[in-house]
C-alpha positions as CSV (number, residue, x, y, z in Angstrom):
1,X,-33.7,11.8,-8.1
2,X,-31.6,12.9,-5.4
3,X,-30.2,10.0,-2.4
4,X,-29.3,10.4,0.5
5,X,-25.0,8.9,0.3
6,X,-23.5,8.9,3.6
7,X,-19.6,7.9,3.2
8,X,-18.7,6.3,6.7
9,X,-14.3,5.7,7.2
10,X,-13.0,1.7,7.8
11,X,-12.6,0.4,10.6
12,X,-9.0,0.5,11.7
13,X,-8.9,-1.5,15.2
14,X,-7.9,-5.3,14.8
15,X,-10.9,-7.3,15.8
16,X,-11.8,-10.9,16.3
17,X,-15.0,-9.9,14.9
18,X,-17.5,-7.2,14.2
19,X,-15.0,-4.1,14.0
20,X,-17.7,-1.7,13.7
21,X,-21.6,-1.2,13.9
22,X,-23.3,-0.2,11.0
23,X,-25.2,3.7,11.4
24,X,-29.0,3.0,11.4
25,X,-30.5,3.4,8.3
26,X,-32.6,6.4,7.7
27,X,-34.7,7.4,5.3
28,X,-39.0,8.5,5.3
29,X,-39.4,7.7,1.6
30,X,-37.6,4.1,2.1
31,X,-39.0,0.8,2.2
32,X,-36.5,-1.9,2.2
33,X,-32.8,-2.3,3.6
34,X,-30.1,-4.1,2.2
35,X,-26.8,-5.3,3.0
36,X,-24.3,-6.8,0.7
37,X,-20.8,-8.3,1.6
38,X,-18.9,-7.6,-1.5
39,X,-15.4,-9.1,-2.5
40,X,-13.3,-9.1,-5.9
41,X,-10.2,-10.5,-7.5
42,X,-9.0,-12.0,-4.1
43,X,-6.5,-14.1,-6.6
44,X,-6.2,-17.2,-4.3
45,X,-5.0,-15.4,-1.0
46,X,-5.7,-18.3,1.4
47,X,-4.3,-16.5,4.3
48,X,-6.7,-13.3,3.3
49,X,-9.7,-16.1,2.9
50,X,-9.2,-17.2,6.8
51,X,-9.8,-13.5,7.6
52,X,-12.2,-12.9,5.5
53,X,-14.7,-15.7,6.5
54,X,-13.8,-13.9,10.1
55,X,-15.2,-10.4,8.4
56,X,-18.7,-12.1,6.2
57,X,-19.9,-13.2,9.8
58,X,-19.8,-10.3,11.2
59,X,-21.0,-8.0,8.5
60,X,-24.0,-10.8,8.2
61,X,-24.7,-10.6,12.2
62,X,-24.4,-6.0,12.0
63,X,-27.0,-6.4,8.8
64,X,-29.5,-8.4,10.6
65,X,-29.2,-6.1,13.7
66,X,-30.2,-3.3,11.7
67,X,-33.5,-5.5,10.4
68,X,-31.6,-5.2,7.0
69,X,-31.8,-7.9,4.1
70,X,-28.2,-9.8,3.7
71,X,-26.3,-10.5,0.7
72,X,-22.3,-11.9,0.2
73,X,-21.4,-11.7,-3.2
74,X,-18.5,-11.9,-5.4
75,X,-17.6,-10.6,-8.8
76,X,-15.2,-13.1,-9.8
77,X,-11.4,-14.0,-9.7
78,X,-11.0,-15.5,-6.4
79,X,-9.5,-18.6,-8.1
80,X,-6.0,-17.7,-9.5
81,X,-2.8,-20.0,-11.4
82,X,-2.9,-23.5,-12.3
83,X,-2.5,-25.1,-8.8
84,X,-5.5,-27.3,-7.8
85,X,-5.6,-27.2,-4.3
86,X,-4.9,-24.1,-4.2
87,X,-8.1,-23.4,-6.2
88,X,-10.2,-26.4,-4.3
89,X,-9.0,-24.1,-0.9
90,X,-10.9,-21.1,-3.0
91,X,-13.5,-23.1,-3.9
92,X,-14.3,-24.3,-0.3
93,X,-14.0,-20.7,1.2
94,X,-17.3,-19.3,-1.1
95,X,-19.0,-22.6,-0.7
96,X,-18.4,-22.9,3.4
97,X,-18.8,-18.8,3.7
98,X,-22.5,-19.2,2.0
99,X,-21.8,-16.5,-0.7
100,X,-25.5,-15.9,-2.4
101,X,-23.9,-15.5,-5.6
102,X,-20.3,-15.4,-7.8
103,X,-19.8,-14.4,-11.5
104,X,-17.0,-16.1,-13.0
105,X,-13.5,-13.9,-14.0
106,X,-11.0,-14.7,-16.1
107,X,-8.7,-16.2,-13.6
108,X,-11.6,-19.3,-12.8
109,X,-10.2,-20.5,-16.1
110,X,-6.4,-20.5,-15.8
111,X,-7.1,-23.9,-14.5
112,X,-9.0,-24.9,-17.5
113,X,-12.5,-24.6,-18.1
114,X,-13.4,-28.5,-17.6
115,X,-11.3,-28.0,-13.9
116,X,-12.8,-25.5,-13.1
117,X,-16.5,-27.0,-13.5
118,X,-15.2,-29.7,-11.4
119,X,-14.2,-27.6,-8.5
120,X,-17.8,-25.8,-8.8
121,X,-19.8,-29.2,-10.0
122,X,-21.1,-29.5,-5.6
123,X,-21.0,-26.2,-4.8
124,X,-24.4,-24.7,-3.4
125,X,-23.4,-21.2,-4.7
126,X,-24.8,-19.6,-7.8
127,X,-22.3,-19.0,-10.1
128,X,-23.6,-16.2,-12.8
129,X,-22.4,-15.9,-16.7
130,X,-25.0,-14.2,-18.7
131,X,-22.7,-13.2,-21.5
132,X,-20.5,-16.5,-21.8
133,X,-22.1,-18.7,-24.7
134,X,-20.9,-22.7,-24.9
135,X,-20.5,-24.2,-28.0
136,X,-21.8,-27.9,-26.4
137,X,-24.7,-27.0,-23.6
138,X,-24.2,-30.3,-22.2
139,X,-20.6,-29.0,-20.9
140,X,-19.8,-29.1,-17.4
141,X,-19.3,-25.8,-17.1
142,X,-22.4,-25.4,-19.0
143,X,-24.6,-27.0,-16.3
144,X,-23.2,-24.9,-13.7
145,X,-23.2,-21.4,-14.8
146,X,-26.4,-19.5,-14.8
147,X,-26.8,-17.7,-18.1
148,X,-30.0,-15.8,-16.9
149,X,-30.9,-14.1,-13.5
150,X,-30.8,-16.0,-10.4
151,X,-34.1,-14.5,-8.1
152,X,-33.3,-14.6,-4.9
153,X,-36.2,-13.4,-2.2
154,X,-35.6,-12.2,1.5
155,X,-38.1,-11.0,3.9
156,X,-40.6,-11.2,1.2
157,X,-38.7,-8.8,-0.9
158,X,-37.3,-10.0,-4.1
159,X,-33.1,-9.3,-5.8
160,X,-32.4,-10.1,-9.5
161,X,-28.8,-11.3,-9.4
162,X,-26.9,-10.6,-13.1
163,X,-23.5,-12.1,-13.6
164,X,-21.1,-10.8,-16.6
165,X,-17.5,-12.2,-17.5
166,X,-14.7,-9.6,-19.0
167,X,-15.3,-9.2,-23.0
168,X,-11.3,-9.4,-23.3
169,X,-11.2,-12.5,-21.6
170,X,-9.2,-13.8,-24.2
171,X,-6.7,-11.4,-24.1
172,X,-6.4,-11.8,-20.6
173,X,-5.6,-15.6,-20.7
174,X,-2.3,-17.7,-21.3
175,X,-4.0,-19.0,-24.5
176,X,-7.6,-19.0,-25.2
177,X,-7.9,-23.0,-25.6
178,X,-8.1,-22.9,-21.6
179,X,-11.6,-21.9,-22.4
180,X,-12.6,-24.8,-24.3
181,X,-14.3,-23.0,-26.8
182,X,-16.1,-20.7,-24.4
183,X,-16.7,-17.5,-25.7
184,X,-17.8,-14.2,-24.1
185,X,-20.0,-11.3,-26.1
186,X,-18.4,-8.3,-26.9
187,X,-19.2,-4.8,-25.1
188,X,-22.1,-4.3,-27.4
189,X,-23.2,-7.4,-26.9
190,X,-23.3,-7.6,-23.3
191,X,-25.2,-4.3,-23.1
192,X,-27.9,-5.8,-25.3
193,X,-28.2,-8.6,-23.4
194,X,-28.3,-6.8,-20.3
195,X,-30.8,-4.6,-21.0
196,X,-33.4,-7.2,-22.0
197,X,-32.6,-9.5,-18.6
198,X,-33.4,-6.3,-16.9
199,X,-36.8,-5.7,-18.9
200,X,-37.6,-9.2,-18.4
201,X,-37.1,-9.0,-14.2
202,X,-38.8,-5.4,-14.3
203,X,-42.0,-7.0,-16.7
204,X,-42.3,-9.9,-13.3
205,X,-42.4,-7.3,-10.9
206,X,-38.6,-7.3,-9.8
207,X,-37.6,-3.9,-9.1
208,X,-33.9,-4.4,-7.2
209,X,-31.6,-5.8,-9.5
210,X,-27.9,-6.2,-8.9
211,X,-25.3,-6.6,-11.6
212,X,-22.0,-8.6,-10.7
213,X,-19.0,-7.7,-13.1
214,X,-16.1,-8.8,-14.1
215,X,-15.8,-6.3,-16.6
216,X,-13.8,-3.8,-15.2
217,X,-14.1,-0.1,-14.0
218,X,-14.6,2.1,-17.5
219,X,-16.9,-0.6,-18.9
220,X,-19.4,-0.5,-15.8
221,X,-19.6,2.7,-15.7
222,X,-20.7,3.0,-19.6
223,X,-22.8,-0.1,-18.3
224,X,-24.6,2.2,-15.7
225,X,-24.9,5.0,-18.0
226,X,-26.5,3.0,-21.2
227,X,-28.5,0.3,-19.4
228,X,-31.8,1.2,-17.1
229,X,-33.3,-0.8,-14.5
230,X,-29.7,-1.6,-12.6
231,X,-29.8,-0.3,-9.2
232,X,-25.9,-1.9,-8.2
233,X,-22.9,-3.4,-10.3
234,X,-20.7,-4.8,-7.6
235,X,-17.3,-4.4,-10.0
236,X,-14.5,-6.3,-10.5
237,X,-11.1,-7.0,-13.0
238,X,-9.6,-3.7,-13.0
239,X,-8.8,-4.1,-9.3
240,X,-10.2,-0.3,-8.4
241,X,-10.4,0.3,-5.1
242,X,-13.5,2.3,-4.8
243,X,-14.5,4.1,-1.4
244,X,-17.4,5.8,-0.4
245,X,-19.7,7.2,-3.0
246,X,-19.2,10.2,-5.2
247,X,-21.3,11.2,-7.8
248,X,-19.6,11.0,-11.5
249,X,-17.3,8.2,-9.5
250,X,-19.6,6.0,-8.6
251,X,-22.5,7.4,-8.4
252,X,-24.2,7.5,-12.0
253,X,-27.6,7.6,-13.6
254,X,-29.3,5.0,-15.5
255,X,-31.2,6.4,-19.3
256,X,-34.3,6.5,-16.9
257,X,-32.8,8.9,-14.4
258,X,-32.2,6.0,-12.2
259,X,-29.7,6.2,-9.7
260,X,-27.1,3.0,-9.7
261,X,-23.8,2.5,-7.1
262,X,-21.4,1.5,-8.3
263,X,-17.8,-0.5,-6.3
264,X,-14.9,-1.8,-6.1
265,X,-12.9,-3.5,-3.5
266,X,-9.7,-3.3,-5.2
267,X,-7.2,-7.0,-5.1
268,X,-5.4,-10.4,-3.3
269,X,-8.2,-9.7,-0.5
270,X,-6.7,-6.9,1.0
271,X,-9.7,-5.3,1.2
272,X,-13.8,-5.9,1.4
273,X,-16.6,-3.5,0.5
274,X,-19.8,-3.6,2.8
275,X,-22.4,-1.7,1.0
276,X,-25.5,-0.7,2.9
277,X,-29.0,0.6,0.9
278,X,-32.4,1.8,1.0
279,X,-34.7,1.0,-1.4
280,X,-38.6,2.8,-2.1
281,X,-41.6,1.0,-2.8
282,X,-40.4,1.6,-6.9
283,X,-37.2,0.1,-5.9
284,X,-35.0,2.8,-6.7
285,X,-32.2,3.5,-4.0
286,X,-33.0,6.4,-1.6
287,X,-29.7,5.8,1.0
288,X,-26.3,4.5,0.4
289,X,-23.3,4.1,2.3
290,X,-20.4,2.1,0.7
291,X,-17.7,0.8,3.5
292,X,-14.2,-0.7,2.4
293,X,-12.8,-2.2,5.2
294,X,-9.4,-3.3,5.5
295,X,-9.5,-7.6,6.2
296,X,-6.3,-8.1,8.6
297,X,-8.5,-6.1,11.1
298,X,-10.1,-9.5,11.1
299,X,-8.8,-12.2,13.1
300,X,-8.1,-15.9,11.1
301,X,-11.1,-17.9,11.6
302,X,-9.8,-21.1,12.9
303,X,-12.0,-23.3,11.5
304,X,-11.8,-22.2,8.2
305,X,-8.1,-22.2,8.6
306,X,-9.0,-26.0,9.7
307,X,-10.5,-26.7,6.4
308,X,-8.0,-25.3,4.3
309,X,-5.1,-26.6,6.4
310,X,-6.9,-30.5,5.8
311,X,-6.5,-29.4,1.8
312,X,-2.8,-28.4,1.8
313,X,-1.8,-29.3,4.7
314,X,-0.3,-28.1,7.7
315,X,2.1,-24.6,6.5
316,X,5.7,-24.4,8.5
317,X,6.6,-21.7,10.0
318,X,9.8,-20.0,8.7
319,X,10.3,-16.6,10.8
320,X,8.6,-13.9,12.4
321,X,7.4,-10.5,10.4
322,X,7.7,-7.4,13.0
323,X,8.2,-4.6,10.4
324,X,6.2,-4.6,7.5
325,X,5.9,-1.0,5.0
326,X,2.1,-1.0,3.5
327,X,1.6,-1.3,0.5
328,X,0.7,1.5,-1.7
329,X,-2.9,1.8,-2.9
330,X,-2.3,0.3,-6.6
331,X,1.1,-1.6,-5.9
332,X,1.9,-1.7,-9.6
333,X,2.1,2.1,-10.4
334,X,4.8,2.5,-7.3
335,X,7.7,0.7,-5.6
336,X,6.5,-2.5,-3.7
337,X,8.2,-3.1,-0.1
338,X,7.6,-7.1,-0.7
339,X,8.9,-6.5,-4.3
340,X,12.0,-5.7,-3.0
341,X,12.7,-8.1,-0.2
342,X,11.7,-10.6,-2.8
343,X,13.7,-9.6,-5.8
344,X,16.9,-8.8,-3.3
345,X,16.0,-12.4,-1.6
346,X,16.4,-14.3,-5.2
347,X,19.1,-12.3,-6.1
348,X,21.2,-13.4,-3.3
349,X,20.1,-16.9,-3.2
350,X,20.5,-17.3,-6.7
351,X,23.4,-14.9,-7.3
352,X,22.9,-12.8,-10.4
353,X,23.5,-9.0,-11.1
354,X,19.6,-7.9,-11.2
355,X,16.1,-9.0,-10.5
356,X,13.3,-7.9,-12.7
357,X,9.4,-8.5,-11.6
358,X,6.7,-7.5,-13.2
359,X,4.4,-5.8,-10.9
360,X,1.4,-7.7,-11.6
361,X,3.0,-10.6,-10.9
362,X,2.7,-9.8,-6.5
363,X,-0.4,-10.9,-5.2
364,X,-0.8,-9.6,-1.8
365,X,1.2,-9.3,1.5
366,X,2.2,-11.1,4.6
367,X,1.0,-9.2,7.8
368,X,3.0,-9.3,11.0
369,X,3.6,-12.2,13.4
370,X,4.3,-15.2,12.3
371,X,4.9,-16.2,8.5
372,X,4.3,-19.6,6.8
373,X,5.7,-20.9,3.8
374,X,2.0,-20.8,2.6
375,X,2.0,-17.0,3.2
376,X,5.0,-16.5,1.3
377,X,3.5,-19.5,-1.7
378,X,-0.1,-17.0,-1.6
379,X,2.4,-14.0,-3.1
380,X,3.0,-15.8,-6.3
381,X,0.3,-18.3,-7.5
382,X,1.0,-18.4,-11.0
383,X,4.3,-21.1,-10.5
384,X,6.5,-19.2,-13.1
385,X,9.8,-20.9,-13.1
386,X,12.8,-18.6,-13.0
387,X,15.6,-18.2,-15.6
388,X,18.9,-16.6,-15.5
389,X,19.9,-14.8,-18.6
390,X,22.5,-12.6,-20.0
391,X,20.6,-9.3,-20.7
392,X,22.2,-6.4,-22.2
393,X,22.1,-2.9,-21.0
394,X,19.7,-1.8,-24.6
395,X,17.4,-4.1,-23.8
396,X,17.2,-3.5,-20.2
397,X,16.1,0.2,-20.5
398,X,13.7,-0.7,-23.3
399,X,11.8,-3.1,-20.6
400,X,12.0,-0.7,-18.0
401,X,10.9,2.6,-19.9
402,X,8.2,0.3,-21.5
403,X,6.9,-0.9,-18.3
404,X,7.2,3.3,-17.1
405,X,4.4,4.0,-19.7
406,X,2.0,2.1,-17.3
407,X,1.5,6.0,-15.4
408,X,0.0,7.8,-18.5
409,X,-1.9,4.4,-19.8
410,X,-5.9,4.5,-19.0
411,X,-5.8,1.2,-17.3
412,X,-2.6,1.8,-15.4
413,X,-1.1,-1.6,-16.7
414,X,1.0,-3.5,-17.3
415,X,2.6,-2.1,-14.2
416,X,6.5,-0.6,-13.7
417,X,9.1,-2.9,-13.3
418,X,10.0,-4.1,-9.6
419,X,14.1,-4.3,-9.4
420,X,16.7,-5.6,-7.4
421,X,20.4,-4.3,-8.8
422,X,19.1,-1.3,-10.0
423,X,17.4,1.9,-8.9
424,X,15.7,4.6,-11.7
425,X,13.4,7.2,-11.5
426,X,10.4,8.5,-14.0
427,X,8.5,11.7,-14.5
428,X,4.7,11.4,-13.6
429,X,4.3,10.5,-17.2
430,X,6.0,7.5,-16.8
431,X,9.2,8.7,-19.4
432,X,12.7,7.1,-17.8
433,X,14.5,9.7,-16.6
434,X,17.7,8.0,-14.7
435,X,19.0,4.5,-14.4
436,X,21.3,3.0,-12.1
437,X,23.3,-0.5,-12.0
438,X,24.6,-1.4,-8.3
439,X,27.4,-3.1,-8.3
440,X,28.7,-6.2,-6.0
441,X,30.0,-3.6,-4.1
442,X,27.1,-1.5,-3.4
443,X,28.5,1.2,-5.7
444,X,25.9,3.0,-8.0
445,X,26.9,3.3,-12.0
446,X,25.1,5.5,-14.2
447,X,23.8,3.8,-17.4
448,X,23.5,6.0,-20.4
449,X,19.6,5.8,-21.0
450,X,19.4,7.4,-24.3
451,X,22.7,5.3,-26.0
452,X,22.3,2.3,-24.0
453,X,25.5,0.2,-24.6
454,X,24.0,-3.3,-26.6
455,X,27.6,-5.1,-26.1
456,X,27.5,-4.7,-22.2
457,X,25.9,-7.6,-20.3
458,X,24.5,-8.3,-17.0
459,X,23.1,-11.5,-15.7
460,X,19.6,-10.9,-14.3
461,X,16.8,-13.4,-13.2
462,X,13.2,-13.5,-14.2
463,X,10.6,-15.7,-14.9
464,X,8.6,-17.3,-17.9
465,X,6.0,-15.1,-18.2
466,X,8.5,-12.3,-18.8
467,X,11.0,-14.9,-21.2
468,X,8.0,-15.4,-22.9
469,X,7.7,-11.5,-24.0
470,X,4.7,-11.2,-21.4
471,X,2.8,-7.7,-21.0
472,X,4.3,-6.9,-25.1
473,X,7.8,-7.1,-23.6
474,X,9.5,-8.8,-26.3
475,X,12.7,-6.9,-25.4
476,X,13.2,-9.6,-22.5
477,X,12.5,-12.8,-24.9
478,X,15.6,-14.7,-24.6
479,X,17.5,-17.1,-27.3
480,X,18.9,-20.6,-25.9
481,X,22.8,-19.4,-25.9
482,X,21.4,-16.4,-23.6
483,X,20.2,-18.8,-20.9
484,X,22.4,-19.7,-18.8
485,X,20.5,-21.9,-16.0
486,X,16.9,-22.6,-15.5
487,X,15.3,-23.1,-12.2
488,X,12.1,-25.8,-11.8
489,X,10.6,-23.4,-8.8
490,X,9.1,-19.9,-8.6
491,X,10.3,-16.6,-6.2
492,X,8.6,-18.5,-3.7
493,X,11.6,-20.8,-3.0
494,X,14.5,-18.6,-2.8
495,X,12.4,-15.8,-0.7
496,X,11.5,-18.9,1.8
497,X,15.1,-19.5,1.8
498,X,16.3,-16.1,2.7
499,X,13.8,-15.7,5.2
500,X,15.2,-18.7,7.2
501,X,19.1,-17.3,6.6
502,X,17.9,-14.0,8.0
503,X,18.3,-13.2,12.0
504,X,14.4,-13.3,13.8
505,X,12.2,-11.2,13.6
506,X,12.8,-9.2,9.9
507,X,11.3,-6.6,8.6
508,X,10.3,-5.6,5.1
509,X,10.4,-2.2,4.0
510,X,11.0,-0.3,0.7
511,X,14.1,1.9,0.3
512,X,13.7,4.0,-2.4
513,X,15.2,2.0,-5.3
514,X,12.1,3.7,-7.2
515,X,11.3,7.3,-7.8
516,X,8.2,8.6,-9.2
517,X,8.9,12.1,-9.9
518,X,6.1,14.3,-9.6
């Protein structure tokens, strides 16, 4: 069956609110049209939630003009780290913005899974989990999470909603005790299962059925290609940033010959996907146009900064941003503007020879204007505390060449390492091709990558995730007589620091430090 996809570009004008108007929906053989507001792994980006309760109006207000049905859903992680109020913040932003429906990611639970429940225990939005299983259904959690479909009917027409949690949740968690026991079906599993929900909606006359994973990008695609009856899996985990709508991309089709959509709005919030349809009378799609629109074209809504601001508090203000380098599409495959002012900021502050940052470890930006401790806090919502350690040069190129392997792994992770002290560069298959210690100084020194001296040290500063051999790097595990201070705060505090130091306005931009040679 052949649809009509019409790929339409972001709005790029800032706007207090509706940036653009959707294109009228065309199509003979079409009966229904439907609108859905999509976000993923915003990560607990407060600042990004303001703007995007700014961009869910809107979108909501250009649907109904358009006589379409209107849906805001998300597939999961907009929780993040181990900071309550951070997460009660998250937790009011879905409830107040009237999403339809969230499936749960991996991140809901780095708070624990009885926490978690709490947060979710008065909240009016469906929360989806088809493929968790509880080993005591009198849980908290348990009473909260739909394990079936969740109907919902609009303008007479009928949606089967279908939530599905990662099956490597358990890899992707500190320890798998946060889940209490939870556990989540395997691949298999989960297509099993998904298969007969869909039978079940299709046998009661429910022909639109939307699929909200957390499952990541190569698994919902095998998911659109092995299961019929799914018309859209609004994706999430792998933090793809998915425009338009290509066939073989994104475009798939079902066992049936079905056609299913499939997106992505990529991660930290710094994007949303608004994903317009047609459906026929057999309630297969006929039109789509997926939009990813960019969220700081969206003003701050001021009373959902209200709300959040009567949960944490009021935020200082600790400079003004004129300058700010974008960041690159996946930020942990390339050099990271904020990962340098940040690793140069705790370097200074904290005096060492070099920084290392894992990639992943950045969750977002700060936009231009005015900056906020909390902007600065929303970058790193895990709370690792910082160490400073003697490191020696072996060791050092063993975590940075195997971090460089991230460019020729399938899921791009766990991300290069972000530097301060150093520069280096890597082929396009990720192999270390030259290192580079910068001296106090400013004077460049060539290390010897292939006989990396083990009796020459440096004293370099990062945090517990990596002293703890995070990401498989147990090169950077450290021994007590190789720790020379701990430090009870994350990046957060020294960047804040610097930022105060520094003359007003400042700018943030990359320099280089990290070459990618193609």
């Amino acid at each position: 069956m052949n649809i009509l996809a019409v790929n339409s570009a972001a709005p790029t004008q800032k706007a207090a609110c509706c940036a653009a108007n959707l294109k009228e929906l065309k199509s003979p053989s079409s009966k229904v049209k439907t609108s859905i507001f999509y976000t993923n792994d915003i990560h607990g980006q407060i600042p990004k939630m303001e703007r995007l309760y700014s961009a869910g109006l809107c979108s909501e207000m250009e649907a109904k003009s358009n006589g379409a049905d209107f849906f805001k859903l998300s597939s999961g992680d907009t929780f993040i780290g181990s900071d309550n109020k951070r997460n009660r913040a998250a937790a009011q932003y879905i409830d107040i913005s009237k999403y339809d429906a969230e499936a749960l990611g991996n991140h809901e639970f780095d708070i624990t899974a009885s926490v978690c429940a709490d947060l979710l225990k008065n909240s009016s939005v469906k929360i989806l989990g088809m493929n968790m299983n509880f080993p005591n259904q009198a849980s908290e959690l348990a009473k909260k999470v739909v394990r079936s479909t969740v109907v919902k009917k609009q303008n007479g027409e009928e949606y089967g909603l279908i939530g599905i949690q990662p099956p490597d949740m358990e890899s992707r968690l500190r320890n798998k005790s946060i889940l209490e026991g939870i556990s989540i079906d395997d691949k298999e599993q989960t297509l099993v299962e998904l298969q007969q929900e869909v039978n079940q909606l299709k046998a009661q006359g429910i022909n639109k059925i939307i699929l909200l994973s957390h499952g990541g990008n190569s698994f919902e695609k095998e998911i659109a290609q092995r299961v019929s009856g799914i018309d859209v899996i609004l994706g999430g985990h792998s933090h793809d940033l998915i425009r338009g709508v290509k066939e073989g991309e994104n475009l798939f089709y079902s066992p049936a010959g079905e056609p299913v959509v499939i997106t992505q709005a990529g991660r930290d919030g710094n994007n949303f996907g608004v994903l317009n349809l047609e459906f026929n009378e057999s309630g297969q799609i006929t039109y789509v146009q997926n939009n990813i629109r960019e969220t700081n074209t969206y003003s701050s809504n001021l009373i959902m900064k209200s709300i959040i601001d009567n949960i944490l508090g009021k935020s200082p203000i600790i400079g003004r941003l004129d300058k700010v380098d974008p960041l690159p599409e996946n930020n942990i495959t390339e050099e990271n503007p904020w990962a340098d002012f940040v690793a140069d900021a705790v370097k200074k502050e904290l005096d060492a020879d070099i920084v290392l940052i894992n990639s992943a470890n950045f969750r977002g930006s700060v936009d231009t204007g005015v900056v906020t401790v909390r902007d600065i806090q929303s970058i790193f919502p895990f709370n690792n505390k910082l160490f400073k350690v003697k490191i020696n040069e072996k060791d050092l190129v063993d975590a940075i060449r195997a971090c460089g392997k991230t460019l020729s792994a399938e899921n791009k992770k766990p991300g290069i390492m972000q530097v301060s002290g150093l520069t280096y560069s890597l082929d396009s298959n990720g192999n270390l091709l030259e290192l580079m210690y910068i001296d106090s100084q400013g004077n460049k020194n060539a290390i010897d990558i292939n006989n990396p001296n083990p009796n020459r040290y440096f004293t370099a500063i990062y945090d517990a995730f990596l002293i703890g051999g995070g990401d498989n790097l147990a090169m950077l595990k450290r021994k007590d007589d190789e720790i020379i201070q701990k430090y009870d705060y994350d990046k957060d505090v020294p960047t804040i620091e610097h930022i105060t130091s520094l003359q007003q306005p400042f700018s943030v931009r990359k320099d280089g430090r990290i070459q990618i040679i193609k």
